[in-house]
RONU-931742 format. One line per 2 residues: their letters; for each residue x, y, z of N, C-alpha, C. Coordinates in Angstrom, 3 decimals, decimal comma. Each point is the difference from the previous one (the first is absolute). Layout:
N
A	X:Y:Z:X:Y:Z:X:Y:Z  ... .
// end
This chain:
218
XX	16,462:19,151:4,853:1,282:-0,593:0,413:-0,262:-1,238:0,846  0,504:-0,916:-0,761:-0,415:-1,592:0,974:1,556:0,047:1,294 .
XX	-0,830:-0,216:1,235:1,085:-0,296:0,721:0,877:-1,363:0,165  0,778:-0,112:0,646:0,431:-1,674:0,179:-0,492:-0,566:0,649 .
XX	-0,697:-1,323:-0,875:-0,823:-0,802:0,169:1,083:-1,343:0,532  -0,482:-1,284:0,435:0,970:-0,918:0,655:-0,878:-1,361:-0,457 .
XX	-1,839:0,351:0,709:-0,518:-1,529:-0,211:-1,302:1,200:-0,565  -0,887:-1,023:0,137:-1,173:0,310:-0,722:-1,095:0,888:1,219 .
XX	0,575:-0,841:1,351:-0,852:1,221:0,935:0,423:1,097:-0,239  0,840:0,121:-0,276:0,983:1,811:-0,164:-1,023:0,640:-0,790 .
XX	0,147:-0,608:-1,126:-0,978:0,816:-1,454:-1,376:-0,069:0,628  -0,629:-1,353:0,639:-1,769:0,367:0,337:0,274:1,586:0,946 .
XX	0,652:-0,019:0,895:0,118:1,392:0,738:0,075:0,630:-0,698  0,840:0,593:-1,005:0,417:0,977:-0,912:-1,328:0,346:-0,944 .
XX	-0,271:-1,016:-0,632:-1,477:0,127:-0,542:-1,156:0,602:0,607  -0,253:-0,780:1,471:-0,746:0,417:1,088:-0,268:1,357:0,013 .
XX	0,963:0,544:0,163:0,638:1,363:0,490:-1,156:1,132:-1,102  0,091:-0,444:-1,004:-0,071:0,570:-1,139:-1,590:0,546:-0,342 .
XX	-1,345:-0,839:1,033:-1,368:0,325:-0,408:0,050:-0,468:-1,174  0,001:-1,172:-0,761:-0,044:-0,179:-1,309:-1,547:-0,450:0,088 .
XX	-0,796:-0,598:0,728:-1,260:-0,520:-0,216:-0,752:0,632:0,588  -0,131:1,486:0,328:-0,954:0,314:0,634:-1,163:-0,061:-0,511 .
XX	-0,184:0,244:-0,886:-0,989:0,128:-1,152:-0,377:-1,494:-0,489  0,339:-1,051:0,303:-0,718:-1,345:-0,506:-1,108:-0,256:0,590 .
XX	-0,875:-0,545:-0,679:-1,431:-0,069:0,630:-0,123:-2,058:0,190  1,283:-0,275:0,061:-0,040:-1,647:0,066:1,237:0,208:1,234 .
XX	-0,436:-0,997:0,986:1,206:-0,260:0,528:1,108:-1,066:-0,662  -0,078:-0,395:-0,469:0,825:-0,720:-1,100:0,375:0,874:-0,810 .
XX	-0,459:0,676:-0,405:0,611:1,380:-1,004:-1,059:-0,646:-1,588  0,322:-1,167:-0,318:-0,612:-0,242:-1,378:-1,624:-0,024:0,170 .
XX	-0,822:0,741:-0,734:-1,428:0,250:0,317:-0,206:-1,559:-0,365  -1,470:0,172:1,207:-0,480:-1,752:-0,291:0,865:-0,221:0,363 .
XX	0,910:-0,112:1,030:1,069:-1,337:0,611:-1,132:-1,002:0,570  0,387:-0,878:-0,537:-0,641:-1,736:0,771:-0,959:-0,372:-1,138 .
XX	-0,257:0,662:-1,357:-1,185:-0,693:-1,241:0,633:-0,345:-0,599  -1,099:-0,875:-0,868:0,748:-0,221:-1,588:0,373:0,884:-0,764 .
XX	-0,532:1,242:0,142:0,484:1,324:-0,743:2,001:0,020:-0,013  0,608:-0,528:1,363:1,405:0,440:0,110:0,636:-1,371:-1,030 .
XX	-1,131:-1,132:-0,208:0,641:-0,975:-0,506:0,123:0,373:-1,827  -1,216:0,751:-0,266:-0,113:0,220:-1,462:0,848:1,331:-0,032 .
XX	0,446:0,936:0,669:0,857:1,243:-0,167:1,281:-0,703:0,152  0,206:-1,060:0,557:1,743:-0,476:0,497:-0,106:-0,409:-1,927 .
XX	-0,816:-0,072:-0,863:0,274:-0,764:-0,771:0,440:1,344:-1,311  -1,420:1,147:0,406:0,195:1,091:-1,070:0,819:0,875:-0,316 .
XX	0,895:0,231:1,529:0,813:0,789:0,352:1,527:0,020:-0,887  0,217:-1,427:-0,606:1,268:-0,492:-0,180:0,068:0,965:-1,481 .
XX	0,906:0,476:0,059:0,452:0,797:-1,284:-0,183:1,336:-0,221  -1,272:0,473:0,563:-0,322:0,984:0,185:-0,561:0,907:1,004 .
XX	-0,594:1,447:0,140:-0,068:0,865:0,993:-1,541:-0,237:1,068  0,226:-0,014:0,885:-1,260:-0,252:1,291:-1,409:0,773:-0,748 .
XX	0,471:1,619:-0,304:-1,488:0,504:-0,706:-0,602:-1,149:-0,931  0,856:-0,433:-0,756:-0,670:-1,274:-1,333:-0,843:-0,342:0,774 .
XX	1,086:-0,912:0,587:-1,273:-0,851:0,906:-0,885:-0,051:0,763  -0,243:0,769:0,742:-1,301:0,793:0,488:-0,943:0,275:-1,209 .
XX	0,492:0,556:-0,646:-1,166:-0,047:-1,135:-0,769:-1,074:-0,574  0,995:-0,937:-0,047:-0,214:-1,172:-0,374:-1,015:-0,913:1,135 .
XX	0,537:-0,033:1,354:-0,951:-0,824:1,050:-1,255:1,060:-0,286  0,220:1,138:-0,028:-1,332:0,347:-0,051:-1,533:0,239:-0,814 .
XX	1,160:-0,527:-1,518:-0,809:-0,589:-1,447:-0,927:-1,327:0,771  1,111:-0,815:0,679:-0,625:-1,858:0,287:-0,714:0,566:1,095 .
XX	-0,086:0,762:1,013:-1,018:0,281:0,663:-1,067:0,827:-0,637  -0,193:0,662:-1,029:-1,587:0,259:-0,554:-0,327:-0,608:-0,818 .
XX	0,520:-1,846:-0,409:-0,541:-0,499:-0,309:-0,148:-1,393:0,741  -0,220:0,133:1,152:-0,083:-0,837:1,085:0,858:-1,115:-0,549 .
XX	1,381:0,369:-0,119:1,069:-1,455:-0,453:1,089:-0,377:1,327  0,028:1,432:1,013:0,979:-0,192:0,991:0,009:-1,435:1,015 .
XX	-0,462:-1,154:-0,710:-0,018:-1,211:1,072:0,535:-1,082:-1,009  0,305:-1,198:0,949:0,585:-0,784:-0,417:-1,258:-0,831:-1,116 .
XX	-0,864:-0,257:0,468:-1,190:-0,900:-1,056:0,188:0,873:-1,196  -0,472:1,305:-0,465:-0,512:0,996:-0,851:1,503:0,040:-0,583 .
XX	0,794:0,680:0,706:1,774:0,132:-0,965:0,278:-1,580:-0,447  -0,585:-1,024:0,341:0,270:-1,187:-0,587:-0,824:-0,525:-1,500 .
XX	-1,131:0,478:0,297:-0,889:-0,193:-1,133:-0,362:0,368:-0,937  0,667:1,338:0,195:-0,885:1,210:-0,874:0,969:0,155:-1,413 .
XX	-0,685:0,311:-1,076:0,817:0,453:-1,698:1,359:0,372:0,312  0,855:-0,783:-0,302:1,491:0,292:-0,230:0,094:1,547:-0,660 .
XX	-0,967:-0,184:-1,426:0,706:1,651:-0,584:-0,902:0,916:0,802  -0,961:0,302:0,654:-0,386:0,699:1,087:1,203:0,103:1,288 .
XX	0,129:-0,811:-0,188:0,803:0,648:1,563:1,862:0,768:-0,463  0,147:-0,822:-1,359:1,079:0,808:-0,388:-0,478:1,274:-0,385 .
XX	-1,327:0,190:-0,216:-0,169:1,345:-0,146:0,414:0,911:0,723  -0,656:-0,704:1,774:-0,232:0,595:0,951:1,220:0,663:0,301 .
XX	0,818:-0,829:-0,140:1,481:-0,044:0,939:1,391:0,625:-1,209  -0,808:0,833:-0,757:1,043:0,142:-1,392:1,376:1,271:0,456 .
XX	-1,162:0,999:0,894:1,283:0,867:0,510:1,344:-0,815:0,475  -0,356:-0,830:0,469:1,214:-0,820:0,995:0,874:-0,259:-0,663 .
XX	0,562:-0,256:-1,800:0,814:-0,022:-0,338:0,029:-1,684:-0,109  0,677:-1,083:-1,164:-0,079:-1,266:0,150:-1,601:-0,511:0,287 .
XX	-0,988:0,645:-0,452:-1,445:-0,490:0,785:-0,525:-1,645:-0,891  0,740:-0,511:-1,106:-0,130:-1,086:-0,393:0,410:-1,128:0,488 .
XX	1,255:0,320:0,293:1,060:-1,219:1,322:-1,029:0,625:0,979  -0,346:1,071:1,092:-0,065:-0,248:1,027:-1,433:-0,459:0,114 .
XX	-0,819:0,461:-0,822:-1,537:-0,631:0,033:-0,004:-1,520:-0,240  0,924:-1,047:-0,345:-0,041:-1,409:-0,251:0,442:-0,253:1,189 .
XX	1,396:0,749:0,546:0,490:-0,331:1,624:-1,185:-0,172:0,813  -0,257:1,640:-0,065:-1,573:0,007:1,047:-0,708:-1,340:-0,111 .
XX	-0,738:-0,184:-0,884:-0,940:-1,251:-0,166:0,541:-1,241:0,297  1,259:-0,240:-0,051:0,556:-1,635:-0,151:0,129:0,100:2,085 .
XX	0,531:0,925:0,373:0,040:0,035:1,814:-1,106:-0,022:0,226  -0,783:0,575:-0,359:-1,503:0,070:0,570:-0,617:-1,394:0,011 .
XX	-0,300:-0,434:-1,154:0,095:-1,536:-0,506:0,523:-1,206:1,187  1,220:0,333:-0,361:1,077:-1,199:1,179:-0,664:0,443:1,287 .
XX	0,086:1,246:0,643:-0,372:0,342:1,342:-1,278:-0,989:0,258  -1,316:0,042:-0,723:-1,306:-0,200:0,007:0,314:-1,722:0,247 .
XX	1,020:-0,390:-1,036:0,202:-1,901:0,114:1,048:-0,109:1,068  0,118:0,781:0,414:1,343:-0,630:1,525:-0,172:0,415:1,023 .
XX	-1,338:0,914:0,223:-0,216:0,835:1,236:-1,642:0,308:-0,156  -0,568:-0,185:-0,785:-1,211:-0,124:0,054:-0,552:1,584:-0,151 .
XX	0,480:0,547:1,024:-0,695:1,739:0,326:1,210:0,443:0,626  0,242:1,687:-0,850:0,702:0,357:0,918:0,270:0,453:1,362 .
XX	-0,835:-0,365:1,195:0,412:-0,248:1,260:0,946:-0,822:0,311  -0,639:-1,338:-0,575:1,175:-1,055:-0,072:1,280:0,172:-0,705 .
XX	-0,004:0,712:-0,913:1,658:0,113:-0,529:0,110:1,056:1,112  -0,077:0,931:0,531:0,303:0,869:1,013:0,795:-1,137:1,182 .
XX	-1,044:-0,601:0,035:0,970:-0,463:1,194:1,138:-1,083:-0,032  -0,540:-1,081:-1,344:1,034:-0,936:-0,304:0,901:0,283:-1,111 .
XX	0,046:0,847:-1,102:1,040:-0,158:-0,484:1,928:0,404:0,122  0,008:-0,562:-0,435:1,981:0,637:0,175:0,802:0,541:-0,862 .
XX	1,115:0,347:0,483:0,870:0,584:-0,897:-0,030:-0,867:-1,123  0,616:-0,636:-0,335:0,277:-1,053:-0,677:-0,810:-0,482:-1,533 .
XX	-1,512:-0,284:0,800:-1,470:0,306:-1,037:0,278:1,298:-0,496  0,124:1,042:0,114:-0,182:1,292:-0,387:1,274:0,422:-1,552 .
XX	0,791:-1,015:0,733:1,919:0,780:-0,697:-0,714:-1,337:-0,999  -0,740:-1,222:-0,056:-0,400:-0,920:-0,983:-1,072:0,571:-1,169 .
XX	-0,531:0,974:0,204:-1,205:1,051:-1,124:1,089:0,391:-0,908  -0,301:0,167:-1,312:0,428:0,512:-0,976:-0,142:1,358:0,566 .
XX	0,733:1,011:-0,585:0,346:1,298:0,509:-0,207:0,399:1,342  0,377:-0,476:1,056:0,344:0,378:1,287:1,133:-0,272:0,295 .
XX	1,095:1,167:0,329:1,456:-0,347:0,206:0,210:0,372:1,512  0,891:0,233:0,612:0,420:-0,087:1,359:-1,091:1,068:0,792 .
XX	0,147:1,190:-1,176:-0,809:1,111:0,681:-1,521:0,279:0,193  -0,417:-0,632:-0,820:-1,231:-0,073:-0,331:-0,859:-1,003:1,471 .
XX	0,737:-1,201:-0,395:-0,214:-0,937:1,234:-0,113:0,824:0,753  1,317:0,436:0,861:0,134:0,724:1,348:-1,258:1,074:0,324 .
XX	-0,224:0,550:-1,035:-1,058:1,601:0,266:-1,215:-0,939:-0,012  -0,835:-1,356:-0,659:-0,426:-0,475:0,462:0,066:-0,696:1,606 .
XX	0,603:-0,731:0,165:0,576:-0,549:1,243:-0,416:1,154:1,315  0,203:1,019:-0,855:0,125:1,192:1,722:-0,966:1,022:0,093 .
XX	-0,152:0,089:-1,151:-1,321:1,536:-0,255:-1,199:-0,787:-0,273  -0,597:-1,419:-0,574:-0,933:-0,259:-0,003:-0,442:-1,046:1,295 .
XX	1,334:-0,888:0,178:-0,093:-1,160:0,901:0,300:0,440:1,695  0,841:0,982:-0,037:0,633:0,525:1,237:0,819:-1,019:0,599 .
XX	0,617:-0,497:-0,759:1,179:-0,935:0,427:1,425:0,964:-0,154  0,471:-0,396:1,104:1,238:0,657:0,642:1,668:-0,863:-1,392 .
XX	-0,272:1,246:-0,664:0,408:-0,418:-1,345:0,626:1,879:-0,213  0,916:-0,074:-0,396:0,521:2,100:-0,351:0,266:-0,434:-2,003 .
XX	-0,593:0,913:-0,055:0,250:0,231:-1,576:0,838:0,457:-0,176  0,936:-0,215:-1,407:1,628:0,949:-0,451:-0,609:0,320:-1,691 .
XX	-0,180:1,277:0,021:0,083:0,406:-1,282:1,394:0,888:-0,546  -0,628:0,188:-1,195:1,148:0,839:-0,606:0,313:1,661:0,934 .
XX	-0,757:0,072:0,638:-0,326:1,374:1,124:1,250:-0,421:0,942  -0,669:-0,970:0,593:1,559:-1,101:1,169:1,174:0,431:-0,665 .
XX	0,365:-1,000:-1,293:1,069:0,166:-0,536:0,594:1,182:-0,282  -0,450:0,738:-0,242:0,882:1,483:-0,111:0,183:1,027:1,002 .
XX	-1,030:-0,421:1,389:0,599:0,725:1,125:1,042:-0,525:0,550  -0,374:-1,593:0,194:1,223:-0,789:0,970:1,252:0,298:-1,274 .
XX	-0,067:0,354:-1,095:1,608:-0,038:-0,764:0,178:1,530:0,492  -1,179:0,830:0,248:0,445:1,694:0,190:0,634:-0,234:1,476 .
XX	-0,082:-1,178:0,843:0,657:0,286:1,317:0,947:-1,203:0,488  0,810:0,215:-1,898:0,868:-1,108:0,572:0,188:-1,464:0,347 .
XX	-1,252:-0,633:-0,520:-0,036:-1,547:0,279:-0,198:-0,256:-1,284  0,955:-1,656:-0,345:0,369:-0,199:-1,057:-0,846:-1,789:-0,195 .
XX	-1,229:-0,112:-0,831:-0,381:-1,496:0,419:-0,059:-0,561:-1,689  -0,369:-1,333:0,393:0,096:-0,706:-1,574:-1,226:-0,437:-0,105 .
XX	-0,694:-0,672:0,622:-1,639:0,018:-0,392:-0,909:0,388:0,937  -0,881:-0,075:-0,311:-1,488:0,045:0,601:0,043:-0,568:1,679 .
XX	0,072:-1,262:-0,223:-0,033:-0,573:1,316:1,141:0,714:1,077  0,743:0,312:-0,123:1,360:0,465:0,595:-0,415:1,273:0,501 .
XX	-0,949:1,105:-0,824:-0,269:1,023:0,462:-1,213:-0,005:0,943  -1,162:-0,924:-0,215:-0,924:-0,483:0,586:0,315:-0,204:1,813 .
XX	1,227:-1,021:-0,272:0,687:-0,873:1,414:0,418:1,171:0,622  1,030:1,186:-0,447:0,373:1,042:0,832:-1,163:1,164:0,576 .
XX	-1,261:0,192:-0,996:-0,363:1,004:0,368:-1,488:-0,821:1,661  0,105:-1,627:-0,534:-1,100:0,048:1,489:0,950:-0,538:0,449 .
XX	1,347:-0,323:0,357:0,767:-0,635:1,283:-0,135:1,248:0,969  0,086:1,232:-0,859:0,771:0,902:0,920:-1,196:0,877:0,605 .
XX	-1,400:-0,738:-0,563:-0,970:0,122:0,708:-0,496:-0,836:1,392  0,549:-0,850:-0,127:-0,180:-1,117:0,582:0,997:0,064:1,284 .
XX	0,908:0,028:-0,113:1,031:0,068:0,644:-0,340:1,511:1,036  -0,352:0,692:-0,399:-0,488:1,130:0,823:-1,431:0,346:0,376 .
XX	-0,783:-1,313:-0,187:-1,357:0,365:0,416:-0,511:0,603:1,141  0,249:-0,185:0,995:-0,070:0,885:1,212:-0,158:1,038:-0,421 .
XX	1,108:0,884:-0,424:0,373:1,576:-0,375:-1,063:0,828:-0,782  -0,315:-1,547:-1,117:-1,182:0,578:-1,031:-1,273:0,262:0,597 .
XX	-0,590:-0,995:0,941:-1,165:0,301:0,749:0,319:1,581:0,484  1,083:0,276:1,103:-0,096:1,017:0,500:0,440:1,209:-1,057 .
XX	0,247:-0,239:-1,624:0,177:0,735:-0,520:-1,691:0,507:-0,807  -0,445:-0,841:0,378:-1,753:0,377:-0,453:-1,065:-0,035:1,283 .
XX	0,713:-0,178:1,081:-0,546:0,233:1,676:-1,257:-0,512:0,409  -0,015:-1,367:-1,376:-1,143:-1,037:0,241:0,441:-1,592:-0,529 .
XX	-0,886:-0,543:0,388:0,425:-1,177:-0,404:-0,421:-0,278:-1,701  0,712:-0,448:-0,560:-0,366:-0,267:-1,901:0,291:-1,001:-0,241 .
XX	-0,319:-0,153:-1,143:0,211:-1,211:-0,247:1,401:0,248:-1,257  0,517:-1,708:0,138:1,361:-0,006:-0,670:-0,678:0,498:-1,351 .
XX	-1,050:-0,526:-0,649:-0,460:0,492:-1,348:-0,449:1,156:-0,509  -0,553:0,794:1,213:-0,162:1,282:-0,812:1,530:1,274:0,465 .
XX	0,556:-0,513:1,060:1,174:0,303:-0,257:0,964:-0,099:-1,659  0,008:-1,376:-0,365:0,740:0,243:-1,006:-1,153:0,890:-1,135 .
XX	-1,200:-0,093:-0,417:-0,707:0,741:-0,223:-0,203:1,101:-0,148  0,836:0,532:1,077:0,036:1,453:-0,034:0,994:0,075:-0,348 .
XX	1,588:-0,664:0,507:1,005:0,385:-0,721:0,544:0,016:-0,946  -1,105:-1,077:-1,129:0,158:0,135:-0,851:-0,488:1,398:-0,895 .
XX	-1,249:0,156:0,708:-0,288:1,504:-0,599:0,544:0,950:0,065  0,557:0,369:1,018:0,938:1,044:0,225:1,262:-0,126:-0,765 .
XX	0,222:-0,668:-0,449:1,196:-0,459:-0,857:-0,133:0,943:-1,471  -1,618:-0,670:-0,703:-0,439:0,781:-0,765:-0,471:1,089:-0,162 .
XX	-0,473:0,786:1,102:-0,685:1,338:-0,021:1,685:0,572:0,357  0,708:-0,384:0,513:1,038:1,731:0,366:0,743:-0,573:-2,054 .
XX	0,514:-1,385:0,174:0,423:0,455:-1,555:-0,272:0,630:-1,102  -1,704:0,209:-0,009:-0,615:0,492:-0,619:0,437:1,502:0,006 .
XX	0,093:0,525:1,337:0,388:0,924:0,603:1,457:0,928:-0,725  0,172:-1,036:0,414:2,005:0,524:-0,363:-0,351:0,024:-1,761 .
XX	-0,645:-0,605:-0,708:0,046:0,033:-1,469:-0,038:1,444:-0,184  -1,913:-0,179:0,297:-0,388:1,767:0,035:1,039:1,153:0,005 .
XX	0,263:0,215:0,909:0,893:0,851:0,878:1,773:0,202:-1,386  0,275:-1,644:-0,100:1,046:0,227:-0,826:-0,090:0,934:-1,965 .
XX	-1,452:-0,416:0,225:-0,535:0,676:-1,545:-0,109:1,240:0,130  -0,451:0,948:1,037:-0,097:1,441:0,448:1,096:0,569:-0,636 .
// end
């Protein structure tokens, strides 16, 4: 039973409440938060289920492909091999390679895209759309950036908030982080940062929905 929610601190409490991450072994929640690993999963993830893809990073990691040089260079139909659970592995194995590519000519190494690239470069890659960017932006870069997936969208409609795009849901869920930062520190009784705050709230978003699915299939 979702209670009444008002802003978005409401729901991080409500979430809070809940132990949804006890069990993450990342403080970011996405394993590997801060590698290229979150940049090539922001890419595998799209369409299909997290197990895929794990399977999949972990094909390009036993064949030493998990980096930007090697995922750039290496046999196109090899790596669509690699990455075939993932569903779309023909589009996404050309995606993969063409970012990897651009990254290498506009940033040299990825440290440097870590620290210089932007929104903007990212939403400019063939297959990276709002979300993709963002889970880059925050789970690999740790830029104070909140992701809205389809998870977002169907809680904030389960509690009553009515939005028209992306950005709109984005703007409400960190104002009302923002706007209550104080509260949030003392709601985690340390100091954090704005990014793994949204980080987490974004996870928690996804682990209790996950939750309520379960539970509704019983």
């Amino acid at each position: 039973m979702l209670p009444n929610i008002e802003n978005s601190f409401e729901l991080l409490v409500f979430l809070k409440n809940q132990l949804l991450l006890k069990d993450s072994k990342d403080e970011f929640w996405w394993e590997n938060s801060g590698s290229f690993e979150v940049v090539v999963g922001a890419i595998l993830v799209q369409n299909t289920k997290w197990e895929n893809v794990i399977f999949s990073l972990n094909n390009l990691k036993n064949q030493n492909l998990l980096n930007l040089e090697s995922l750039s260079n290496c046999d196109l139909r090899l790596l669509e091999s690699l990455i075939m659970k993932c569903g779309f592995f023909r589009q996404k194995a050309q995606r993969l390679q063409n970012l990897c590519a651009n990254i290498l000519e506009s940033f040299g190494d990825f440290e440097n895209f870590k620290e210089n690239v932007s929104r903007e470069w990212l939403l400019s890659q063939k297959g990276i759309g709002f979300e993709s960017a963002d889970s880059i932006l925050n789970y690999a870069l740790y830029r104070e950036v909140m992701v809205v997936d389809r998870y977002t969208q169907r809680l904030l409609s389960e509690c009553g908030f009515e939005f028209y795009d992306y950005d709109e849901i984005q703007n409400w869920l960190q104002n009302g982080i923002i706007e209550n930062y104080e509260r949030v520190e003392n709601l985690y009784g340390k100091n954090v940062s704005l990014a793994k705050v949204y980080a987490r709230f974004h996870a928690k978003i996804v682990e209790f929905s996950k939750q309520i699915k379960i539970k509704g299939e019983k």
